[in-house]
C-alpha positions as CSV (number, residue, x, y, z in Angstrom):
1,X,-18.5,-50.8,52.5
2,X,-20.3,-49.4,49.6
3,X,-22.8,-47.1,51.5
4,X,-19.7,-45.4,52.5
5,X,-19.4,-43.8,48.9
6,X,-23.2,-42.5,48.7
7,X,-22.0,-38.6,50.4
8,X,-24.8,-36.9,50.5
9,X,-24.7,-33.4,49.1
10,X,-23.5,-31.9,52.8
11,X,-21.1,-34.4,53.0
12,X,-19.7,-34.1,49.8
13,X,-19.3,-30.2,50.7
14,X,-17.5,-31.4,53.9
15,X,-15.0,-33.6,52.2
16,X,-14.1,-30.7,49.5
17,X,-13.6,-28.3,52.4
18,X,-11.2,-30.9,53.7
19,X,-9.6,-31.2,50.5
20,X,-9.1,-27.4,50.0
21,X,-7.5,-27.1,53.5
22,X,-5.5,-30.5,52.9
23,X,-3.5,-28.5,50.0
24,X,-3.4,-25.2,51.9
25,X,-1.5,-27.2,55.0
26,X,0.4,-29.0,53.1
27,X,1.4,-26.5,50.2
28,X,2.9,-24.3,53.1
29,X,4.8,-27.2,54.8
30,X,6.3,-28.3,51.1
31,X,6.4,-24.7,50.1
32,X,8.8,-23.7,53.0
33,X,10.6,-26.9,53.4
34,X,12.1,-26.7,49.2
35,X,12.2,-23.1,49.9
36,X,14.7,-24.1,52.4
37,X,17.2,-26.3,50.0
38,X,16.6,-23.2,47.3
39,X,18.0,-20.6,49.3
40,X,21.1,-22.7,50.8
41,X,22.1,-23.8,47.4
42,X,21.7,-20.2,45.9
43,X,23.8,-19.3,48.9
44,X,26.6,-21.4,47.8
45,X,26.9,-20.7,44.5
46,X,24.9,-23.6,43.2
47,X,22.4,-23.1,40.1
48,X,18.9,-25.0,41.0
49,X,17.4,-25.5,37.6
50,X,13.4,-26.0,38.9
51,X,11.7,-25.4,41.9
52,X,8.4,-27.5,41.9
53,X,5.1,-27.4,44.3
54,X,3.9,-31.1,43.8
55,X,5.5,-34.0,41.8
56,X,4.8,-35.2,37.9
57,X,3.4,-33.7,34.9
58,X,3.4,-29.8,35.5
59,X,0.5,-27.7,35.6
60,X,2.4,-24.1,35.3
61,X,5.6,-23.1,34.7
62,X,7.4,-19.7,34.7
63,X,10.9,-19.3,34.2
64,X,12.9,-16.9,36.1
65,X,16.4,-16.3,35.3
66,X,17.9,-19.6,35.4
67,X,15.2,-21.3,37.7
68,X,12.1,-22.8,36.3
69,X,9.1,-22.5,39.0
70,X,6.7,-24.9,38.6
71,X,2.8,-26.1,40.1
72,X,3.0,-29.9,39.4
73,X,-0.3,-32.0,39.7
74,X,0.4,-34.4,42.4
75,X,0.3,-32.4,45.5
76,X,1.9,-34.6,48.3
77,X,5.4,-32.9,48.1
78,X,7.8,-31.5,46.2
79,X,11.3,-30.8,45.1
80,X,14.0,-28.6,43.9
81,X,16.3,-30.1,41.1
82,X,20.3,-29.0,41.5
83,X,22.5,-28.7,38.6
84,X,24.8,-31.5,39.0
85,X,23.3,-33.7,41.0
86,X,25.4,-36.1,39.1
87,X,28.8,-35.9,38.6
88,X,28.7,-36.2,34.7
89,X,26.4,-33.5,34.4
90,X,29.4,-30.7,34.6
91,X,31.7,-30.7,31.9
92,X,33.4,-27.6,32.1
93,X,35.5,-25.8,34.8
94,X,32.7,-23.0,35.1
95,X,30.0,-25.9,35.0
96,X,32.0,-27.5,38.2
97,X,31.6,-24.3,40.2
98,X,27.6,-24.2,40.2
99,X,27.8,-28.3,39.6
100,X,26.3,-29.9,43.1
101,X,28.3,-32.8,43.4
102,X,31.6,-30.6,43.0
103,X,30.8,-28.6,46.0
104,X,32.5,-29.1,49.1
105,X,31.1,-31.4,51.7
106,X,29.9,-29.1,54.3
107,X,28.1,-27.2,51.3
108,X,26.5,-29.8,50.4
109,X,25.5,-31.4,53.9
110,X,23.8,-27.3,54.6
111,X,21.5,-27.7,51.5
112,X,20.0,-31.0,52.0
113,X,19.8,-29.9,56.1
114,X,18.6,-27.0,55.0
115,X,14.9,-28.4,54.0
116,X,13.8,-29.9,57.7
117,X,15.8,-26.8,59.2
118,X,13.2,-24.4,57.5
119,X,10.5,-26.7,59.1
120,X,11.8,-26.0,62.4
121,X,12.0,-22.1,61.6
122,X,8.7,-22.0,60.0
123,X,7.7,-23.5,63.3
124,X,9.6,-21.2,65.7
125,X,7.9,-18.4,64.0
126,X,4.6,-19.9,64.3
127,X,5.2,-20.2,67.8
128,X,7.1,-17.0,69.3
129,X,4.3,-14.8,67.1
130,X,1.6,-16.9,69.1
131,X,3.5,-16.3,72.5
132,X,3.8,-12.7,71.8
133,X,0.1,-11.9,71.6
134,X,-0.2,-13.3,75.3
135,X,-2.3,-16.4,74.6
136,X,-1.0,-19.6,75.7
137,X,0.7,-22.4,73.9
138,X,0.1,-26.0,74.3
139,X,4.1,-27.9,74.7
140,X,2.7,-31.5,76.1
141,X,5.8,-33.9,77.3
142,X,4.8,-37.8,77.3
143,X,4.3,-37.5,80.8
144,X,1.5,-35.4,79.5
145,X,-0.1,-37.2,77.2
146,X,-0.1,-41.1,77.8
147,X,-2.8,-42.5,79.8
148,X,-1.1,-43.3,83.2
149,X,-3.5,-42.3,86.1
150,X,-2.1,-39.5,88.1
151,X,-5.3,-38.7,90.5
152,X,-8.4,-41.8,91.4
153,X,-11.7,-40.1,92.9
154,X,-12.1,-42.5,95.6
155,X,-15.9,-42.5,95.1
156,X,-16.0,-42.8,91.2
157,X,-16.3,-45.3,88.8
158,X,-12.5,-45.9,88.8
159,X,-12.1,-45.8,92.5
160,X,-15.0,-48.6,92.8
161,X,-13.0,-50.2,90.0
162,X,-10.2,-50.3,92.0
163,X,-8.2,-48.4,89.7
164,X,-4.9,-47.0,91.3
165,X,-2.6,-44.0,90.9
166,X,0.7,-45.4,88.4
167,X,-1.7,-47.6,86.2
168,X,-1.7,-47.3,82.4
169,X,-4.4,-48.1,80.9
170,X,-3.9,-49.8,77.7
171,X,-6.8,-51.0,76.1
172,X,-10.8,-49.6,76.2
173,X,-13.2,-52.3,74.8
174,X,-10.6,-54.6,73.4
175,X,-9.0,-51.2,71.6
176,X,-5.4,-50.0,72.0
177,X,-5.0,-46.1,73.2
178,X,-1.4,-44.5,73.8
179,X,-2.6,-41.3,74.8
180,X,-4.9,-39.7,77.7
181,X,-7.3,-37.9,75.1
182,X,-8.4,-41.2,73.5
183,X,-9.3,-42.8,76.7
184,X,-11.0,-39.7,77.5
185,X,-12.7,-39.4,74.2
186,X,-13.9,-43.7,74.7
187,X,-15.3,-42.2,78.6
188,X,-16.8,-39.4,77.0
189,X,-18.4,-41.5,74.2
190,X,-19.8,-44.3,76.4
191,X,-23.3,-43.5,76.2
192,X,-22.8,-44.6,79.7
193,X,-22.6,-48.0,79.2
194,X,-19.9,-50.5,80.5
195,X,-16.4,-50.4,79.5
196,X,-13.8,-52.8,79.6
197,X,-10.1,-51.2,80.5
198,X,-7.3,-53.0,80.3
199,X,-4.2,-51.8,82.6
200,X,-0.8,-52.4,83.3
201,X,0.0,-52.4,86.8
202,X,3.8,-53.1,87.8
203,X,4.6,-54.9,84.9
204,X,1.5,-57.0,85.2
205,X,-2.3,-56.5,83.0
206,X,-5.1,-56.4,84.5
207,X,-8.9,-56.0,83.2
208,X,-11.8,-54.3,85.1
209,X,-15.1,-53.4,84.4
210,X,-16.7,-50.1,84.7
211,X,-19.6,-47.5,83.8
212,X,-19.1,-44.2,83.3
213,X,-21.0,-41.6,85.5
214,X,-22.5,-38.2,84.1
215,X,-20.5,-35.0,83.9
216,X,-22.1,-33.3,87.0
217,X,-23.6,-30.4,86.1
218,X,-24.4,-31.7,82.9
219,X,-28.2,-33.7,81.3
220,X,-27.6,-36.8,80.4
221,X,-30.3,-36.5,77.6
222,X,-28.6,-33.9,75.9
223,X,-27.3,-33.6,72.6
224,X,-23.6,-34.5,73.2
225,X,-23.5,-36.3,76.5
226,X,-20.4,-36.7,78.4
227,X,-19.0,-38.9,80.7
228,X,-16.0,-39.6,83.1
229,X,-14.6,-42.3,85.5
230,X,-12.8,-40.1,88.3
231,X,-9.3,-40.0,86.5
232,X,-9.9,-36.8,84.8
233,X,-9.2,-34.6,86.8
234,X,-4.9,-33.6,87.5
235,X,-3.0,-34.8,90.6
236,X,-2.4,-32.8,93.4
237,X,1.1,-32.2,92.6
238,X,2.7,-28.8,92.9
239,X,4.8,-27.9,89.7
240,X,6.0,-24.6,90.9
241,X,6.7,-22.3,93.9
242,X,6.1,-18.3,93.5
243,X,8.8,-16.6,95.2
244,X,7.9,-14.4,98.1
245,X,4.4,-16.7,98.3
246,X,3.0,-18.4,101.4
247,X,4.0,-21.7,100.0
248,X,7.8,-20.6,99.9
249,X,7.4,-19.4,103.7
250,X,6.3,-22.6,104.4
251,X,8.7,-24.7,102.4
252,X,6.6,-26.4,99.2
253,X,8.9,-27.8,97.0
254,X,8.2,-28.3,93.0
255,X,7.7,-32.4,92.9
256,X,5.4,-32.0,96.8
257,X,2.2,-34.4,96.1
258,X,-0.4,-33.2,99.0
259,X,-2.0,-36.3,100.4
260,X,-3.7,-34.7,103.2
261,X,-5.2,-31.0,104.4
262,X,-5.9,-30.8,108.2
263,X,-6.5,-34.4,108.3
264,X,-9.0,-34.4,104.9
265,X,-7.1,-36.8,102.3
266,X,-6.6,-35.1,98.7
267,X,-7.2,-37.1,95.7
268,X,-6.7,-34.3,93.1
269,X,-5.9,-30.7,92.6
270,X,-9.4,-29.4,92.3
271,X,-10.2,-30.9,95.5
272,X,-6.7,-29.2,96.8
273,X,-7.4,-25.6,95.6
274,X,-10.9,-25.9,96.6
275,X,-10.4,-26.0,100.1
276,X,-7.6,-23.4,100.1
277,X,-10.0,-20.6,98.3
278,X,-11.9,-21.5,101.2
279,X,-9.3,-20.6,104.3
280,X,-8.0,-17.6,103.5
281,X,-5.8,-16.5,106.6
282,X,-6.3,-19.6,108.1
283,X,-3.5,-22.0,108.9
284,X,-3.7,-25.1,107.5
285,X,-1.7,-28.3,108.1
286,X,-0.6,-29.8,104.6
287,X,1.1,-33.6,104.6
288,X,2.6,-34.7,101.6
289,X,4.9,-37.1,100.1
290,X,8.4,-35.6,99.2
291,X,10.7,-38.3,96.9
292,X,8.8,-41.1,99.0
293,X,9.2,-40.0,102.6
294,X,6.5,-37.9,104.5
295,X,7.1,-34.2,105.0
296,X,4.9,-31.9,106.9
297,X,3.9,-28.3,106.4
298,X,2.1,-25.6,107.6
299,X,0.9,-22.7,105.3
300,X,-1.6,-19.9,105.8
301,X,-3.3,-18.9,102.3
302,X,-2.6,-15.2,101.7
303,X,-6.8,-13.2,101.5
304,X,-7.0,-11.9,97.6
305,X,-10.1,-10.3,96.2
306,X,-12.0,-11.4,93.4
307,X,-15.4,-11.8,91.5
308,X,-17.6,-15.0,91.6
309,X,-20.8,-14.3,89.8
310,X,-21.0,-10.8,90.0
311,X,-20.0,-10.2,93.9
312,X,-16.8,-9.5,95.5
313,X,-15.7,-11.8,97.8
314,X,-12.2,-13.1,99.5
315,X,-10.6,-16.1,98.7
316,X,-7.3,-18.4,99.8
317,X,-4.0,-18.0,97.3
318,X,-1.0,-20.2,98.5
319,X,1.2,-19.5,95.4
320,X,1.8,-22.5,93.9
321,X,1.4,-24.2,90.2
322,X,0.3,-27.7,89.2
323,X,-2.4,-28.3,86.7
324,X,-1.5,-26.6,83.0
325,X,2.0,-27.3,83.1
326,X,2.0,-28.1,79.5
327,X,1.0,-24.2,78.6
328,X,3.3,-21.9,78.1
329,X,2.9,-18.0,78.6
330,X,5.2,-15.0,77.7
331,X,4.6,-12.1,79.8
332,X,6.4,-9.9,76.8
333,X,8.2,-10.5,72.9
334,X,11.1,-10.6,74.5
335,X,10.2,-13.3,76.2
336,X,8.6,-14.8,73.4
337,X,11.3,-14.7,71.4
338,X,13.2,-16.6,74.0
339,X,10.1,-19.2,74.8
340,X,9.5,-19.6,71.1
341,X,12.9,-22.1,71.3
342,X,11.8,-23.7,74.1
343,X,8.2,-24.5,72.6
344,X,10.2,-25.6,69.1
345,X,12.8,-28.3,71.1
346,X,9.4,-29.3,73.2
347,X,7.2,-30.3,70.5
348,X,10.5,-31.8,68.4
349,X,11.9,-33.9,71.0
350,X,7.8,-35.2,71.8
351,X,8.2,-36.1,67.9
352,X,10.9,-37.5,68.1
353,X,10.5,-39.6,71.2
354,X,7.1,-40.7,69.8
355,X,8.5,-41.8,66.4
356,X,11.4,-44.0,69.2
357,X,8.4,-45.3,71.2
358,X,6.8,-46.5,67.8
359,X,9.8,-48.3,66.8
360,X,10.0,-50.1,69.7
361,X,6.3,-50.9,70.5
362,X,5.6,-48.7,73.6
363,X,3.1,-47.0,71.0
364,X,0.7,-48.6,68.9
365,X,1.9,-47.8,65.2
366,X,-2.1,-47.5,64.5
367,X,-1.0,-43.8,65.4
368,X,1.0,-43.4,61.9
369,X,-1.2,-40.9,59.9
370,X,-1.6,-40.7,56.0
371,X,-3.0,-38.4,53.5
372,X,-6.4,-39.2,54.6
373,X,-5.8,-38.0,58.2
374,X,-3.7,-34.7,57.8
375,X,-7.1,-33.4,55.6
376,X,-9.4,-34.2,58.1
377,X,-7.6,-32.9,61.1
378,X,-6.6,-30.2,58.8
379,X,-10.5,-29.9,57.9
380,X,-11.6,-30.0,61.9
381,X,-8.5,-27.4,62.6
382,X,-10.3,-25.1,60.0
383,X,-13.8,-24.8,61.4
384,X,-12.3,-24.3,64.7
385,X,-10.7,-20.7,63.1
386,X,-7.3,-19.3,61.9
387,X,-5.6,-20.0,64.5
388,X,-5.9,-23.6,64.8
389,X,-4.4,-23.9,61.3
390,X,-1.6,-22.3,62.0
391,X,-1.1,-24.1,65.3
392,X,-1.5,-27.3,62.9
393,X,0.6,-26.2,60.6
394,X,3.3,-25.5,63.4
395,X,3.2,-29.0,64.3
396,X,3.1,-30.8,61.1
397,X,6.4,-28.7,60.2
398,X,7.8,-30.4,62.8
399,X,6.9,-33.9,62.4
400,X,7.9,-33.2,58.6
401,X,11.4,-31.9,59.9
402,X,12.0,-34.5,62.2
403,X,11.0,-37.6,59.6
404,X,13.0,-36.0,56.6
405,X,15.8,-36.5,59.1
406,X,15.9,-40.2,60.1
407,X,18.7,-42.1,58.4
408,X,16.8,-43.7,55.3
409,X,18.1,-43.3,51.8
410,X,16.0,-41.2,49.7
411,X,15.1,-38.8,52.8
412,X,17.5,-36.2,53.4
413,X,18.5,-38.0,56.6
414,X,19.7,-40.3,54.5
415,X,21.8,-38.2,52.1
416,X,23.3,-36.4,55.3
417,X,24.5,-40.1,56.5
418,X,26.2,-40.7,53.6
419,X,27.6,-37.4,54.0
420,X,29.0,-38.3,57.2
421,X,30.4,-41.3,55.9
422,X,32.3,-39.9,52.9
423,X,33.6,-37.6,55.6
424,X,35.1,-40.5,57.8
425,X,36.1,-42.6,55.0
426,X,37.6,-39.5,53.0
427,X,35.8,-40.9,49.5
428,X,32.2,-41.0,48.6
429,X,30.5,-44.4,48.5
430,X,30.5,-45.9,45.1
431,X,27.8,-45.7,42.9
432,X,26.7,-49.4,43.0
433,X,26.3,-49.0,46.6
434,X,24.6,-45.9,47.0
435,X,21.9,-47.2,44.2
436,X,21.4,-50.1,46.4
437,X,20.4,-47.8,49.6
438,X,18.4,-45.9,47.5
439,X,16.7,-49.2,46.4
440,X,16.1,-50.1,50.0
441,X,14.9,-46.8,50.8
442,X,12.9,-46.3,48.0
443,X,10.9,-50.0,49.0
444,X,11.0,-48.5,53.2
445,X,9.7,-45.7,52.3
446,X,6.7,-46.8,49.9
447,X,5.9,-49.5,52.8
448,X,5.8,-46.7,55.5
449,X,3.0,-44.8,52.9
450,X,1.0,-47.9,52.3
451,X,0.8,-48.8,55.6
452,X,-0.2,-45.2,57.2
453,X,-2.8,-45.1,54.0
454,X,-4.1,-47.9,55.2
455,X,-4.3,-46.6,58.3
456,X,-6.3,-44.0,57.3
457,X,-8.8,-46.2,55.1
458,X,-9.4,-48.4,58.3
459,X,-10.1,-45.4,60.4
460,X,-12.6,-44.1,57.6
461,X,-14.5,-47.4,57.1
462,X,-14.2,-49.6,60.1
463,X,-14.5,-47.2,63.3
């Protein structure tokens, strides 16, 4: 354990670049978040007396009119203090009419909503300006990401396994994984040595044993050797249909999974888009399973000209999508204006669905981060450029938006639920009550940081 804390100078340099990047991430997600709750509340006529970056003894101050902006020295958060928060606070008839707590309750509900909804704004932006430069975005679903087998190379490690299409693998040496990337990551990692998966199979588990094969194409003396099992690559399952394509002619459906092509079984979609560069203009016969029953086609790939290596040559389109479906591509701002929504509700209800699946155990809650985690994937999003950062920053506004509004006192999910219930009961909650919840909440809320800190400390030390 101690050996951990002699850095040498390089790392030392490493863990201050991490630090540096931590507050720029995080400044702009608590930045934009109070920035939110300051702008409703000037909006409706209520005086905010201090709008702080960071929490406790104050660093520097500047006051502005009636606002005092201040940097305070603990920087994980911050907060915007309302004149009459408290009832008592406003004494006089003018005092009233700037006085918080003497607002009306749909004033007050769009100032504490008003912090997470400038987290999903700040991300909206992020992501229509990405769209609108033509590059891609990345808007996963579960489907997506958890580590259910969707293809088995009949001839790899997995296949020999006996692996199957609709397992979920579990566990890799004993260690719990909710997503596809960390079982990829263990594969790739392997050294090629043996690994134990556990996997869930129609409600039963079941352990095999296994050794990853090389990447072909790749030494496996080099530097950073990788590794696979023959579930890595997508199913053959068609996504989309482009109108006026051969595949429309022919009658592919989105949700078609090709088992078979002139009699050759399919196991993946680089297997299925190999042989149909190959046949341009030659009909092929496609079997495939449709909602369970068989269905079969026949489809002649259209010829289109292209450049392999530096020579023209001819090659097989059908017109149909599969692997990627979790980028998304505007073809103009318009468009990205209109995507940018989509891409927002996409990576909020994955948040949200994710924080669901935590509650109930589908996901391990080993995948709550702390402090420790954002700086380093904060750090890694850094030396991988600009944009990475921003992309990070996207989705930490979201995941900051989405856990400011669960229902727990303290949070402003929680002062929006009391809202609502002063609204059906016609009278706020007395005070005794409400210091109660905010005792509870308080105690949640503290347990929720230890426990992802500690998180974060086992990650450092023990893996």
């Amino acid at each position: 354990m101690l050996s951990a804390f002699t850095w040498s100078p390089d790392a030392l340099w490493v863990l201050m670049q991490k630090a540096w990047w931590f507050l720029v991430v995080l400044g702009v997600l608590v930045a934009f978040h109070e920035l939110g709750h300051f702008l409703a509340a000037r909006w409706v006529g209520v005086k905010v007396l201090k709008f702080s970056l960071g929490f406790g003894p104050k660093l520097l101050s500047r006051q502005v009119g009636e606002t005092e902006y201040l940097l305070s020295a603990i920087p994980l958060g911050g907060y915007v203090k309302l004149f009459g928060e408290e009832e008592s606070e406003a004494l006089t008839h003018d005092d009233r009419q700037r006085s918080f707590a003497h607002q009306a309750l749909w004033k007050r509900m769009v100032i504490v909503a008003a912090g997470p909804g400038f987290n999903f704004i700040l991300a909206y932006l992020i992501f229509a300006g990405w769209l609108s430069t033509g590059s891609p975005l990345f808007v996963p679903t579960f489907q997506d990401l958890s580590p259910d087998v969707e293809a088995v190379l009949p001839d790899s490690p997995a296949g020999q396994a006996g692996i199957q299409v609709g397992d979920r693998i579990i566990r890799v040496n004993d260690r719990d994984i909710s997503t596809r990337n960390e079982l990829f990551d263990a594969v790739a990692k392997s050294n090629g040595k043996s690994l134990t998966l556990d996997l869930r199979r129609k409600g039963q588990v079941k352990t095999v044993v296994l050794t990853p094969e090389p990447v072909p194409g790749q030494e496996p003396g080099g530097d950073e050797p990788a590794f696979r099992i023959g579930v890595e690559d997508p199913a053959p399952v068609v996504t989309g249909v482009m109108a006026g394509s051969p595949a429309t002619a022919a009658g592919f459906q989105p949700g078609d999974r090709i088992l078979r092509i002139d009699g050759q079984p399919i196991y993946s979609w680089v297997q299925m888009t190999g042989i149909v560069k190959e046949s341009p203009d030659k009909s092929l016969r496609v079997d495939i399973d449709r909602d369970g029953a068989p269905v079969t086609l026949t489809v002649t790939p259209a010829p289109e000209k292209t450049t392999v290596g530096g020579k023209e040559t001819v090659i097989g389109k059908i017109g149909v999508s599969g692997p990627g479906r979790s980028l998304m591509r505007a073809s103009n701002p318009l468009q990205a204006v209109l995507y940018g929504v989509q891409a927002t509700w996409g990576w909020t209800e994955l948040t949200t669905v994710g924080i669901y699946k935590m509650i109930v155990g589908e996901i391990s809650s080993k995948n709550i981060g702390g402090p420790l985690t954002i700086a380093n994937i904060s750090g890694e999003a850094a030396t991988q450029g600009a944009s990475s950062v921003v992309f990070l920053i996207a989705i930490l506004s979201i995941n900051l938006g989405v856990l400011n509004l669960l229902p727990i006192p303290i949070l402003d999910g929680g002062h929006l639920f009391f809202f609502m219930l002063e609204g059906i009961l016609r009278k706020p909650l007395g005070e005794r009550q409400r210091e109660i919840a905010q005792q509870v909440g308080l105690v949640l809320l503290v347990g929720i940081m230890v426990f992802a800190f500690w998180n974060d400390l086992e990650r450092l030390f023990l893996r």
